[in-house]
Structures are given as structure tokens and as C-alpha cells.
GUKOLFI-45930 format. One line per 10 residues: number of its first residue (from 1); their letters; for each residue y, x, z of N, C-alpha, C. Coordinates in nm, 2 decimals. Atoms other than C-alpha are relative to their C-alpha. Example, Ala and Ser with C-alpha at 12.3 -4.5 7.8 and 13.67 -1.06 7.14 Angstrom:
2
1) AS) -0.12 0.09 0.00 -0.45 1.23 0.78 0.12 0.09 0.00  -0.11 -0.09 0.00 -0.11 1.37 0.71 0.11 -0.08 0.08
This chain:
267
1) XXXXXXXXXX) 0.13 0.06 -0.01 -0.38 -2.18 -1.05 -0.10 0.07 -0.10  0.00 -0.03 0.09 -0.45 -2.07 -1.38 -0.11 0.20 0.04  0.03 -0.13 -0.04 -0.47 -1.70 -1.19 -0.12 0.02 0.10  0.09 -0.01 -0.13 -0.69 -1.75 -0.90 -0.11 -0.07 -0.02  0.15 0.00 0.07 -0.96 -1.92 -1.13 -0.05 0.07 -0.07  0.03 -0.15 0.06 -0.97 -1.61 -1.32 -0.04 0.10 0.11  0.04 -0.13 -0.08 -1.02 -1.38 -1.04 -0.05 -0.05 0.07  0.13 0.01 -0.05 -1.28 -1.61 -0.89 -0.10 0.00 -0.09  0.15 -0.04 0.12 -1.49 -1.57 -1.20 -0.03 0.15 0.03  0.07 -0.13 -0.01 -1.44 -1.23 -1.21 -0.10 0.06 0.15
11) XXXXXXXXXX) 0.07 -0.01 -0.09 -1.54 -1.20 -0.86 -0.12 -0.03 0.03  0.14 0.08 0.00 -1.85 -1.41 -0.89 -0.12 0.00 -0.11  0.09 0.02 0.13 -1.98 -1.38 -1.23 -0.02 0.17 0.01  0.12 -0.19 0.01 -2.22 -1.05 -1.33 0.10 0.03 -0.13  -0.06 -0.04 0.08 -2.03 -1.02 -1.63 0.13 -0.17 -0.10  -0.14 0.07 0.06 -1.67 -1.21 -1.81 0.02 0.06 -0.14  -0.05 -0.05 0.11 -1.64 -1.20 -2.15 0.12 -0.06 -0.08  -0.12 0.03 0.00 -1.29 -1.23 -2.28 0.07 0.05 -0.11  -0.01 -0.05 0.16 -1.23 -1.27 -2.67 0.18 -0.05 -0.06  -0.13 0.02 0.06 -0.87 -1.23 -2.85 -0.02 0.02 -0.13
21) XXXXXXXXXX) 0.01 -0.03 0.17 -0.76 -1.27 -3.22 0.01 0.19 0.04  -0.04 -0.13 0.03 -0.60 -0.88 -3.16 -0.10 0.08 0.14  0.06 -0.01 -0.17 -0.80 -0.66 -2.89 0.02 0.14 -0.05  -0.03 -0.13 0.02 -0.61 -0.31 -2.87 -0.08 0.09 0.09  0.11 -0.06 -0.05 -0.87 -0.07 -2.75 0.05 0.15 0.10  -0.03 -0.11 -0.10 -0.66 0.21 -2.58 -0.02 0.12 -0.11  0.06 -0.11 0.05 -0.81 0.46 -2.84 0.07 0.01 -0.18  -0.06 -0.01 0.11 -0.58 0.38 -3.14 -0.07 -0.07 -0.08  0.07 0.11 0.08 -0.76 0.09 -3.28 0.01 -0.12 0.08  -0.06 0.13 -0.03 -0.66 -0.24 -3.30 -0.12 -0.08 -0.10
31) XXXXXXXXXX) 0.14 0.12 0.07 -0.98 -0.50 -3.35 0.03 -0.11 0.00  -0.04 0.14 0.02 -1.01 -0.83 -3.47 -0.11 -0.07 0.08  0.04 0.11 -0.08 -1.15 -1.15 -3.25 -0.11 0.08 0.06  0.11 -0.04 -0.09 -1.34 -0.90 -3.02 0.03 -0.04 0.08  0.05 0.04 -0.14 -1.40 -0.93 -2.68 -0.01 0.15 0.07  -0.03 -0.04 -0.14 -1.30 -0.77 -2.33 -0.15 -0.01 0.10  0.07 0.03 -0.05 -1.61 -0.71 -2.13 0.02 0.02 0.13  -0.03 -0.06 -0.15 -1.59 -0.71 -1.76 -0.09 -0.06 0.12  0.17 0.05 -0.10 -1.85 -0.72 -1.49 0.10 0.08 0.15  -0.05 0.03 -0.08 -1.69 -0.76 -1.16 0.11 0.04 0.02
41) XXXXXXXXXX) -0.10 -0.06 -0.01 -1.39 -0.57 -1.11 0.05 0.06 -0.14  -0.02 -0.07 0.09 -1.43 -0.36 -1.36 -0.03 -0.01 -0.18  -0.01 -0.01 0.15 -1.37 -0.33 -1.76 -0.14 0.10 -0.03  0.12 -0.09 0.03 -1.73 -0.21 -1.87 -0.02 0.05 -0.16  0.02 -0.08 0.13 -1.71 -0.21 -2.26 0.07 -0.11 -0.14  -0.08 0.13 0.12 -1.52 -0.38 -2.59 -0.12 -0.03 -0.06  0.10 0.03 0.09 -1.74 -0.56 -2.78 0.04 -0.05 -0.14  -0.14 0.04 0.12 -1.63 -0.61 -3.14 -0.14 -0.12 -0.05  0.09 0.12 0.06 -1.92 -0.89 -3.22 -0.04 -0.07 0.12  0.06 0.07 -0.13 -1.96 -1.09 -2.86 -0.08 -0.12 -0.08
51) XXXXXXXXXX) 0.10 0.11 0.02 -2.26 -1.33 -2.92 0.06 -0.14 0.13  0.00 0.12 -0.10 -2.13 -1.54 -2.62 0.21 0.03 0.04  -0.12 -0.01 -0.03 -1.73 -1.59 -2.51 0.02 -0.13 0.14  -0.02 0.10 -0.11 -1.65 -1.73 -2.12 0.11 -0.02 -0.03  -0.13 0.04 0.03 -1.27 -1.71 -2.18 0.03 0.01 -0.15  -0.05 0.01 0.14 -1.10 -1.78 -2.53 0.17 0.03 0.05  -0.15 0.00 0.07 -0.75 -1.64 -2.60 0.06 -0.03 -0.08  -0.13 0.05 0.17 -0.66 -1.74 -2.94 0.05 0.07 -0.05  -0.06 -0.08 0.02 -0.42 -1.63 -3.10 0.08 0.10 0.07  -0.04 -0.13 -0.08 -0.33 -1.34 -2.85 -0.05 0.12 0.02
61) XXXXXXXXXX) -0.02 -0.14 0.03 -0.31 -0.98 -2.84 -0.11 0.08 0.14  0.03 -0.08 -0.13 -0.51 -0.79 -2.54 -0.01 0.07 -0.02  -0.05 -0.15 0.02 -0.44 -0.45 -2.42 -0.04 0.03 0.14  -0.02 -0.06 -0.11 -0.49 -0.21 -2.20 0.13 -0.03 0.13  -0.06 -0.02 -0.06 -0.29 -0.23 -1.90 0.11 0.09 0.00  -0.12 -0.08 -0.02 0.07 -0.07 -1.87 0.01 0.09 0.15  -0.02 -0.09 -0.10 0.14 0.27 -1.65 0.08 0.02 0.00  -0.18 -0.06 -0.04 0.49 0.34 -1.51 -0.02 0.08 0.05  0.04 -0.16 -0.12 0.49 0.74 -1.40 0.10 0.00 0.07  -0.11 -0.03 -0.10 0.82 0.62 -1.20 0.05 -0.13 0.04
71) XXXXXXXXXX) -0.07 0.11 -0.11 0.90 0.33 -0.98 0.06 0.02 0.12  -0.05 0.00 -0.21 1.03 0.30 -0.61 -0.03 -0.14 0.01  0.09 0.16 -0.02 0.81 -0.04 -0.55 0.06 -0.05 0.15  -0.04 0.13 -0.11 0.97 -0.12 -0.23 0.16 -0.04 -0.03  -0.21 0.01 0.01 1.38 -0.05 -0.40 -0.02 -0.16 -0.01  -0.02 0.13 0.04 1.46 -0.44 -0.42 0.16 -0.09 -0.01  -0.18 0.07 -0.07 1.79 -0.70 -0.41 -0.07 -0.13 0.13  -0.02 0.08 -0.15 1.79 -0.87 -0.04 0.00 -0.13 -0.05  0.01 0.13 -0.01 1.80 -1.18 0.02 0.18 -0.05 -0.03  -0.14 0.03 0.03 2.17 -1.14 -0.02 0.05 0.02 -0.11
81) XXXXXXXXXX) -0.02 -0.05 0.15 2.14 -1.03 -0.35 0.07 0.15 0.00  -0.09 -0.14 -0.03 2.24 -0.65 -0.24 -0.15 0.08 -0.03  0.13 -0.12 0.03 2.04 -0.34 -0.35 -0.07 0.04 0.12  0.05 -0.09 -0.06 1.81 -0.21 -0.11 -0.14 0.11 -0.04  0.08 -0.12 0.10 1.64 0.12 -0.14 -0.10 0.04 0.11  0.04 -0.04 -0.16 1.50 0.17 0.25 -0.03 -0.12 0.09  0.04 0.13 -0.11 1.46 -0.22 0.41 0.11 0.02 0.09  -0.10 -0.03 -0.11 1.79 -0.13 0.60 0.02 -0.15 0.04  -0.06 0.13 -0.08 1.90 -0.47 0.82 -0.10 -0.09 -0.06  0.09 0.12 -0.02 1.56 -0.62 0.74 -0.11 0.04 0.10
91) XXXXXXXXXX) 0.10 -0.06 -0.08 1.25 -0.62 0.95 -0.12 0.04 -0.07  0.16 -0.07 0.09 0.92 -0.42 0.84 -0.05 -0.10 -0.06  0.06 0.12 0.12 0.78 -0.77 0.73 0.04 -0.04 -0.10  -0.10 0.02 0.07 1.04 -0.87 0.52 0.02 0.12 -0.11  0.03 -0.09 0.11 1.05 -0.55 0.36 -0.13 0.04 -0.06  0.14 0.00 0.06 0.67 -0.50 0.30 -0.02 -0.12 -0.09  -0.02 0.10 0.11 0.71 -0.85 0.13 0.06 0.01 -0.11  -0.12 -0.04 0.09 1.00 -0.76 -0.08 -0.08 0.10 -0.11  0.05 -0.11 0.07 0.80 -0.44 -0.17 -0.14 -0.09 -0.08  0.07 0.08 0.07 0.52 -0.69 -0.28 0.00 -0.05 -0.12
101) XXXXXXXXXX) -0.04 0.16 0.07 0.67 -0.96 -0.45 0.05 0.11 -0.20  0.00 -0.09 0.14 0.79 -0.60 -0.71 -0.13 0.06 -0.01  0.12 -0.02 0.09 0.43 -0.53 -0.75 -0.09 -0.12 -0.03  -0.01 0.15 0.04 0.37 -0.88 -0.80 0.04 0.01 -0.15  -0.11 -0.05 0.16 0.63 -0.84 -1.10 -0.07 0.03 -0.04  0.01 -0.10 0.08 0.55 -0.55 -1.21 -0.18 -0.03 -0.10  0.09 0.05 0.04 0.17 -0.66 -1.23 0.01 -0.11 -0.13  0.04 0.10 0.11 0.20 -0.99 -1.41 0.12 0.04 -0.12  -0.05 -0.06 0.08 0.44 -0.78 -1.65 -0.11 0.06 -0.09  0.09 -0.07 0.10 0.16 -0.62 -1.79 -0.04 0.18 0.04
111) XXXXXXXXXX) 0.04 -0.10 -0.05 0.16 -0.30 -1.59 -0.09 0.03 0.11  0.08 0.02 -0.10 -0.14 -0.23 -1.40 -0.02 0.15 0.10  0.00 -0.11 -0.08 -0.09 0.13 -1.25 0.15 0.02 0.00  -0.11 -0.02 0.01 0.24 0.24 -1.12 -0.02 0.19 0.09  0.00 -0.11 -0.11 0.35 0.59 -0.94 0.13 0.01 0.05  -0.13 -0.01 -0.08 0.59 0.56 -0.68 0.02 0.09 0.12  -0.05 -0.19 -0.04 0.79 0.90 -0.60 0.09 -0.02 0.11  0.12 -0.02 -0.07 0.78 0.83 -0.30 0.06 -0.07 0.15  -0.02 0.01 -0.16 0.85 0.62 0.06 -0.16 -0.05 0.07  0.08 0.04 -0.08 0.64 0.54 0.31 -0.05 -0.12 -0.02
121) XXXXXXXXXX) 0.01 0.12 0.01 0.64 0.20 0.26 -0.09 -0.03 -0.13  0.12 -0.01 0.10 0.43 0.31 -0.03 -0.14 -0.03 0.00  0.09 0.03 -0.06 0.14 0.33 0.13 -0.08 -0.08 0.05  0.07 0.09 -0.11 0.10 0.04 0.31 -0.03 -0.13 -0.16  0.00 0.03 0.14 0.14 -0.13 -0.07 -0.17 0.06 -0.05  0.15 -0.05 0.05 -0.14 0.07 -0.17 -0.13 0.00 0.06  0.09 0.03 -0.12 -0.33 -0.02 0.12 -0.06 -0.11 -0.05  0.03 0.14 0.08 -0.33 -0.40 -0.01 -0.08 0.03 -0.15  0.01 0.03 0.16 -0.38 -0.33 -0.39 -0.15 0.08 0.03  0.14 -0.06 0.00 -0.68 -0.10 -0.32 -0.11 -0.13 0.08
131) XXXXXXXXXX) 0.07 0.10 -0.06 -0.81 -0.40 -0.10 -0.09 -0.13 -0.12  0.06 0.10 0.13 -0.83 -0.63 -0.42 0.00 -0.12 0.05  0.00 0.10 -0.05 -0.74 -0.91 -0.23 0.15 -0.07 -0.06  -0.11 0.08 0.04 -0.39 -0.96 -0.34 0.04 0.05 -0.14  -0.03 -0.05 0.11 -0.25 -0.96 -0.70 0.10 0.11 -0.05  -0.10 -0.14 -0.03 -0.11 -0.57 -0.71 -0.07 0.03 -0.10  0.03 -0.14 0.06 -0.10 -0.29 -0.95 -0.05 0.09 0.08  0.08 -0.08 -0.11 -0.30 -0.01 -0.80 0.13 0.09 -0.04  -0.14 -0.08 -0.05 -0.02 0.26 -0.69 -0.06 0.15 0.06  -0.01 -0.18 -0.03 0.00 0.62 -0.68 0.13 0.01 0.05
141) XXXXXXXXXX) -0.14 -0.06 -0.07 0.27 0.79 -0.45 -0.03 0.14 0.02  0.00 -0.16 -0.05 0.41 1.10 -0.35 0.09 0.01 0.13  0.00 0.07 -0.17 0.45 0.91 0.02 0.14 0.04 0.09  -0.14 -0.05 -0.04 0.76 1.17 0.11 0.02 0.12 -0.08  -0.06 -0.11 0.12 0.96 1.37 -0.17 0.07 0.16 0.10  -0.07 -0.12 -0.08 1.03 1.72 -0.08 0.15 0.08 -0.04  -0.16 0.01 -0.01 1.41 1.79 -0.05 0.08 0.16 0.01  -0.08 -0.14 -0.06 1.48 2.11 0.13 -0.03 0.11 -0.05  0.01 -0.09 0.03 1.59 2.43 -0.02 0.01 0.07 0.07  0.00 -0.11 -0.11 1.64 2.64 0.25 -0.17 0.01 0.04
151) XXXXXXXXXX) 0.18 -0.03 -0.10 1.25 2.67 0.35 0.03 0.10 -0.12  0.01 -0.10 0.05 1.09 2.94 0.24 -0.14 -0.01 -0.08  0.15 0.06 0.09 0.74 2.96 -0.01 -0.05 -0.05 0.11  0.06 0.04 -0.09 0.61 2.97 0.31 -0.05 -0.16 0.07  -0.04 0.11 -0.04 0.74 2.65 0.43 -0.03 -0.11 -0.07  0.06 0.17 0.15 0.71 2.45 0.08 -0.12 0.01 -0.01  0.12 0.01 0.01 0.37 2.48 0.07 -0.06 -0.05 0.14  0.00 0.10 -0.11 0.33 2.38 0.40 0.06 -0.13 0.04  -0.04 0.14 0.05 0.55 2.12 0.31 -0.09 -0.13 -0.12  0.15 0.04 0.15 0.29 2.02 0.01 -0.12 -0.04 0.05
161) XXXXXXXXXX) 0.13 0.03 -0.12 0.01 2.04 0.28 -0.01 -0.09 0.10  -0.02 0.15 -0.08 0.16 1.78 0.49 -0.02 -0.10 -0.12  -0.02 0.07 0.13 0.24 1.55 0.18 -0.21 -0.06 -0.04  0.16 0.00 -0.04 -0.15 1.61 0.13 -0.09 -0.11 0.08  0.05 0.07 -0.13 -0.24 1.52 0.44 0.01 -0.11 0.06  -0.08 0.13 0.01 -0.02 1.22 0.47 -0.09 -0.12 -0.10  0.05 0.11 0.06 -0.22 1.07 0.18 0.07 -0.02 -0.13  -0.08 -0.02 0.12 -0.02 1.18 -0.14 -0.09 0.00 -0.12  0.13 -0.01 0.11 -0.20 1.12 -0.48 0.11 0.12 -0.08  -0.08 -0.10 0.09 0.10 1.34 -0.64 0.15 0.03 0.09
171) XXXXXXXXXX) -0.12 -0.07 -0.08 0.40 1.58 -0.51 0.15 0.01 -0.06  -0.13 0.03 0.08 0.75 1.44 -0.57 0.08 0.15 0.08  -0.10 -0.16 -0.04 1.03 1.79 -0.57 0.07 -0.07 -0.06  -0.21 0.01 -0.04 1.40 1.78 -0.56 0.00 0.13 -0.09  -0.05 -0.14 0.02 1.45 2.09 -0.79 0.15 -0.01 -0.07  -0.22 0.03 -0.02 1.86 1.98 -0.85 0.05 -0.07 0.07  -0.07 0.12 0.00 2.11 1.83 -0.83 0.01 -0.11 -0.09  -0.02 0.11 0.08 2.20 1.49 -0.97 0.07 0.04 -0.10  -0.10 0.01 0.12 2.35 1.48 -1.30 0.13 -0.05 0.02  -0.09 0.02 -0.06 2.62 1.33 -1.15 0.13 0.09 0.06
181) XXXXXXXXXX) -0.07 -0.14 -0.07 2.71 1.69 -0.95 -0.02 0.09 -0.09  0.02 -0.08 0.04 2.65 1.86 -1.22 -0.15 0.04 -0.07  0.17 0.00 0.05 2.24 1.86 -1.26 -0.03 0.19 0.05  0.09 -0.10 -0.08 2.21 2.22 -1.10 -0.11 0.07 0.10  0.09 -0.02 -0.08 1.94 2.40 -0.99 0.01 0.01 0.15  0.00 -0.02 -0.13 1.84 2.35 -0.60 -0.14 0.07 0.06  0.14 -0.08 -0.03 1.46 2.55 -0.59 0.08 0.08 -0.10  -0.06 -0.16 0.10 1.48 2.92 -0.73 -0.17 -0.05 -0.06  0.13 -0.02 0.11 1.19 3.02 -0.96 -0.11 0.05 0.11  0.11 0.01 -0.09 0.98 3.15 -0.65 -0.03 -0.12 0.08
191) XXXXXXXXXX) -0.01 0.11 -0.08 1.01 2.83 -0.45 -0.08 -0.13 -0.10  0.04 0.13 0.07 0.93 2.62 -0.76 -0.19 0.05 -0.04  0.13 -0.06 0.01 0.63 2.87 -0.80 -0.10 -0.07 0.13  0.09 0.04 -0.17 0.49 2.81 -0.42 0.01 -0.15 0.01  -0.01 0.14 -0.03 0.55 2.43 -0.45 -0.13 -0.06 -0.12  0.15 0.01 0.09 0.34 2.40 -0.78 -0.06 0.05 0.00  0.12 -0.10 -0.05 0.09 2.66 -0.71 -0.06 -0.09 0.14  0.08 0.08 -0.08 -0.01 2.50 -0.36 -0.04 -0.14 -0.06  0.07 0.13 0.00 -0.02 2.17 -0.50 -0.09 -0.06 -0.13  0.12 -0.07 0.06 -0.23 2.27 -0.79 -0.11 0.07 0.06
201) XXXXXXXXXX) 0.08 -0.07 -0.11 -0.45 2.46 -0.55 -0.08 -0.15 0.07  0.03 0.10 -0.07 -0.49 2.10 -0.35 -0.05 -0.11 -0.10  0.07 0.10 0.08 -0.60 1.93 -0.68 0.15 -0.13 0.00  -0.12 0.12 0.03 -0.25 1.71 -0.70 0.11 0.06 -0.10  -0.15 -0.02 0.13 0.02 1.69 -0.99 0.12 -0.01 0.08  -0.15 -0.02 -0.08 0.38 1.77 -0.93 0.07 -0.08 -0.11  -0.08 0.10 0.09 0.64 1.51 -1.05 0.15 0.04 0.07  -0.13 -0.09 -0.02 0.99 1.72 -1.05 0.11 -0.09 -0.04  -0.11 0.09 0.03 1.33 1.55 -1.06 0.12 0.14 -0.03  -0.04 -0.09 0.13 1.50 1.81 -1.33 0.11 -0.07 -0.04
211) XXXXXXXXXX) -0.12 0.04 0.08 1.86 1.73 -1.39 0.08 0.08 -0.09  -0.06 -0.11 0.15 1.93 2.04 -1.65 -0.07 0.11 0.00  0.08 -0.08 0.05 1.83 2.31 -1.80 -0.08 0.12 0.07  0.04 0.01 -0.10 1.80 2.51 -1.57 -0.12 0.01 0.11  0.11 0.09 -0.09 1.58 2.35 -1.31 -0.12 -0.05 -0.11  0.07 0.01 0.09 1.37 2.23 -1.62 -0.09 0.11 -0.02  0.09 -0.08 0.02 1.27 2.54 -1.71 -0.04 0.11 0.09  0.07 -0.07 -0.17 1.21 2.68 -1.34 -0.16 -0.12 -0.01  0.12 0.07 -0.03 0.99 2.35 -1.33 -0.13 0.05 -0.11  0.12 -0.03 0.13 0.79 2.43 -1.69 -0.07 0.15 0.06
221) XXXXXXXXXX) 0.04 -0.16 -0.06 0.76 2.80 -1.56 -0.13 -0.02 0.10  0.09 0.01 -0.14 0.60 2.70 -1.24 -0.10 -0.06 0.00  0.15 0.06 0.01 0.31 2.46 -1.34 0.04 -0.14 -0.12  -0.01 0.06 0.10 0.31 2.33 -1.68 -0.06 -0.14 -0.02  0.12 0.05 0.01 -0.01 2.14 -1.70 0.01 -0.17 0.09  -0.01 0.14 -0.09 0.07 1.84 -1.42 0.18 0.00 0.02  -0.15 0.03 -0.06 0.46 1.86 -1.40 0.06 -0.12 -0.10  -0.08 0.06 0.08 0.64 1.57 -1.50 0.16 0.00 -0.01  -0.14 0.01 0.00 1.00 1.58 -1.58 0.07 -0.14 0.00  -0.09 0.17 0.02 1.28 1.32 -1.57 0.13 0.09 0.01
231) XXXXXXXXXX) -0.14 -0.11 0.00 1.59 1.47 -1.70 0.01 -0.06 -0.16  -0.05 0.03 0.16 1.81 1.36 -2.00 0.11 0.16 0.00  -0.13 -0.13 -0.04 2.03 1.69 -2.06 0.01 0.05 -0.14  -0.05 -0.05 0.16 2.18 1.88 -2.37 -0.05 0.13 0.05  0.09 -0.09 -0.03 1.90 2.17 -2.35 0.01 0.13 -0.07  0.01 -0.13 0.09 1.98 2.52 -2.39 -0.21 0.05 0.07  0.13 -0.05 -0.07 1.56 2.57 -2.19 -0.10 -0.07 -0.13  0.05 0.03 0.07 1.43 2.41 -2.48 0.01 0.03 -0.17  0.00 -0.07 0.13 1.47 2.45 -2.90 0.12 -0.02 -0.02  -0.17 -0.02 0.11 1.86 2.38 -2.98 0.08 -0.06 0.09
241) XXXXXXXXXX) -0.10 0.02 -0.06 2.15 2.39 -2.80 0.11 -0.13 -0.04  -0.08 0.08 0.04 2.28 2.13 -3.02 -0.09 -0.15 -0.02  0.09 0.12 0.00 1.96 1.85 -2.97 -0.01 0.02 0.11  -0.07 0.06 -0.14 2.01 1.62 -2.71 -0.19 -0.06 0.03  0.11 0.03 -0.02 1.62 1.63 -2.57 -0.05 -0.12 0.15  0.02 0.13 -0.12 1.46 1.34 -2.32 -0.14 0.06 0.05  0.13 0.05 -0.05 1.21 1.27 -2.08 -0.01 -0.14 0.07  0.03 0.17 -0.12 1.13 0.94 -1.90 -0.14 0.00 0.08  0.11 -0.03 -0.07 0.90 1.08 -1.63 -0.09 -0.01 -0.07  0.11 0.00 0.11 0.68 1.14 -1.91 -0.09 0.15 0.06
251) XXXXXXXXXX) 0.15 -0.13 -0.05 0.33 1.38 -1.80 0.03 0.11 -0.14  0.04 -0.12 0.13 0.37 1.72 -2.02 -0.14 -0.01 -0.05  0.17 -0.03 0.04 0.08 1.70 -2.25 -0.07 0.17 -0.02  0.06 -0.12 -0.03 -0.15 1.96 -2.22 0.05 0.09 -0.12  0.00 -0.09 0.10 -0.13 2.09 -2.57 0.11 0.02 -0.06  -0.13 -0.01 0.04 0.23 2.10 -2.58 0.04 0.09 0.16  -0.10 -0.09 -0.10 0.31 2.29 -2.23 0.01 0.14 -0.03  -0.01 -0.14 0.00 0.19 2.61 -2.31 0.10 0.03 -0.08  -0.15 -0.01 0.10 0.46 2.61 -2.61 0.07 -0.04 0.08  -0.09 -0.01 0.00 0.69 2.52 -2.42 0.05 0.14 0.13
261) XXXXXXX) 0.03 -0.09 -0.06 0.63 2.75 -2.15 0.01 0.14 -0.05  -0.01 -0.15 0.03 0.60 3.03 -2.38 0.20 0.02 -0.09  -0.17 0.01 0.06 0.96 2.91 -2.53 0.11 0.08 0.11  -0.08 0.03 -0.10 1.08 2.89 -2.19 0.07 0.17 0.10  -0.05 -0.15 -0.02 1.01 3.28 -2.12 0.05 0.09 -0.08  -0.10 -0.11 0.09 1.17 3.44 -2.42 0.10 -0.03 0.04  -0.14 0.04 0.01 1.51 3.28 -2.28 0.04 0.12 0.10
């Protein structure tokens, strides 16, 4: 109840001002009993002295919103309590619910952007949450992950161009295998080239699934600047064969790729 008189204010009022003892500002400052300004949808500006307060938090903390650069928003457990990853042996409604009810979650978790690498069933998610009618995280996908190594640049880039066209805000690659088989590379260094080059070209990030060294540093090679990795591995493509380096679909920061990139060609 609590929720849906909150988001008829915001809907209705010209401006919501919304004061906490702590008010983390995104920018590496942490203020005291300011105020959240917000004028219809949107967050317009902190105020560290509000002359006027519509909502009172108290003693509570407000923050920015939480971003996940890796979900699967429709994976869920069934009604039988069984994993599913696809809606297998349910009907499209049932699974577009399912896929809800985890950005439901994930929302009143505290995360307000997600990027999910990548079904279809994405889409239709992100159809709703852009509507603003139901309570969703807004959702980035990469609608259908590209798999096959056998094409040729030719083909992956035309693969990228569909993806595109489909309605992709970012381009999920396959460049291994699972850690499981080993984590070897399954794109060569030209392939990984024509896959980030076109979709850099198209204005979209590439979000690489990197299960060793390897494939890592085919992905770094190929387009430094938007590639995210997701790969835990004991890294000769990085600084020491004997440190055990991470990612957790973490975005390469700009002013760390080219170092790594220029690491990655002396090897």
C-alpha cells in the first residue's frame, strides 16, 4: 500500500522531496539529513538544505539505485520448485509472470537497472518496465547471445546486425568454453575482432563470456573500451601466473583497458 501511494505522488506531484538522516549521492559523498529531489519520474537534484520535506525517512540511508551487468530475469524455480532457464512445460503467461515476479525482486532489492545476457523473453520485460506502469527495474539485454564458431567475420557481424535489429542495447559472445570443459577458447582473434568492431561501429557494448586466459585476452585485444568480462581463472593474459585474478561481469574501465591491452600484446 505503502508502495502505490508513493508512486501516486510521484506521478502527480510537480516535485517529491525525500529527506534521510544519510543521503549517498552516487559521487563519493555521503550527506547528512538532505533530501532526494524528484519531479515526476525522474531524480532532478540532491538538496543538502530542503526548506520543505513531503516524505521523512529518519533514520535511513538513501542511495542510488543498484545495477547488475548480469542477470537471466526470466531463469526462475517453477511452481514445482525446479530450475527453469527457458519456461519449458509452462505456458508464455506463466513464464512472462515468473520472469516478472524476478524483476519484482530484484527491484524492491534495491537494484534499479539490470542487463540481461540475453532471451527473448527479455524483451517483452522490458516492454513493461519502460511502460512505468508496473514495479520493474529498467532492463538492458542482449535479446539473443551469439554462439557459433563456425561463421565467418562475415557472418558474425551479420550476426551482430541482426542482434541490432532485434532490439539489443548490448551484444552477448560465447568466446569459450565453460570452465567446466576446460574454459578454452571458441572465437579466434579475427572473429573476436569482427564481432567487437561491428558492434562498436553500431554504437553497442560487447559483454563476452571468457572462461580463460586465452579467450580473455582475444576478448581485451578485440574491443577494450565496452567489453565486459566474466571469468574467474588463474591468468597467465594478465600480470602473474601465480595471482588468481576476477571479474564479475564487471565493465573494463576506460583508463585501465588500454593497460591492459597493451599487457596483453607483449604476451
Amino acid at each position: 500500500m505503502r508502495f502505490i501511494l508513493f508512486i501516486s505522488l510521484l506521478l502527480n506531484a510537480k516535485e517529491i522531496v525525500i529527506r534521510a538522516a544519510r543521503v549517498i549521492d552516487g559521487r563519493g559523498h555521503e550527506l547528512r539529513q538532505a533530501a532526494v529531489v524528484v519531479e515526476g519520474t525522474k531524480i532532478v537534484r540532491v538538496d543538502r538544505h530542503p526548506s520543505r520535506v513531503d516524505i521523512d525517512l529518519g533514520n535511513r540511508t538513501l542511495m542510488p539505485g543498484g545495477i547488475d551487468t548480469h542477470v537471466h530475469i526470466g531463469w526462475h524455480f517453477d511452481k514445482n520448485g525446479r530450475s527453469n532457464d527457458d519456461g519449458s512445460g509452462e505456458t508464455p503467461e506463466e513464464y512472462a509472470l515468473f520472469a516478472a515476479e524476478n524483476g519484482y525482486a530484484t527491484l524492491m532489492g534495491g537494484v534499479t537497472t539490470v542487463q540481461s545476457l540475453g532471451a527473448a523473453i527479455d524483451k517483452t520485460i522490458r516492454g513493461f518496465a519502460d511502460r512505468n506502469a508496473l514495479p520493474l527495474p529498467r532492463v538492458l539485454t542482449a535479446v539473443d547471445p551469439i554462439t557459433d564458431s563456425k561463421l565467418t567475420a562475415d557472418q558474425l557481424r551479420a550476426a551482430v546486425q541482426k542482434v541490432a535489429a532485434d532490439g539489443a542495447d548490448v551484444v552477448k559472445i560465447f568466446a569459450s568454453q565453460s570452465i567446466r570443459n576446460g574454459g578454452g577458447p571458441t572465437m579466434s582473434q579475427e572473429q573476436m575482432d569482427a564481432l567487437c568492431g561491428e558492434a562498436k561501429r553500431l554504437g553497442l557494448r560487447t559483454a563476452v563470456h571468457a572462461h580463460g586466459p586465452e579467450s580473455v585476452k582475444r576478448a581485451v585485444l578485440a574491443e577494450t573500451e565496452r567489453t565486459s568480462i566474466r571469468t574467474s581463472i588463474w591468468s597467465s593474459a594478465t600480470t602473474s601466473r601465480t595471482k588468481r585474478t576476477s571479474w564479475a561481469s564487471a565493465i573494463t574501465p576506460r583508463r585501465d583497458s588500454r593497460r591492459w591491452r597493451r599487457r596483453c600484446r607483449k604476451r
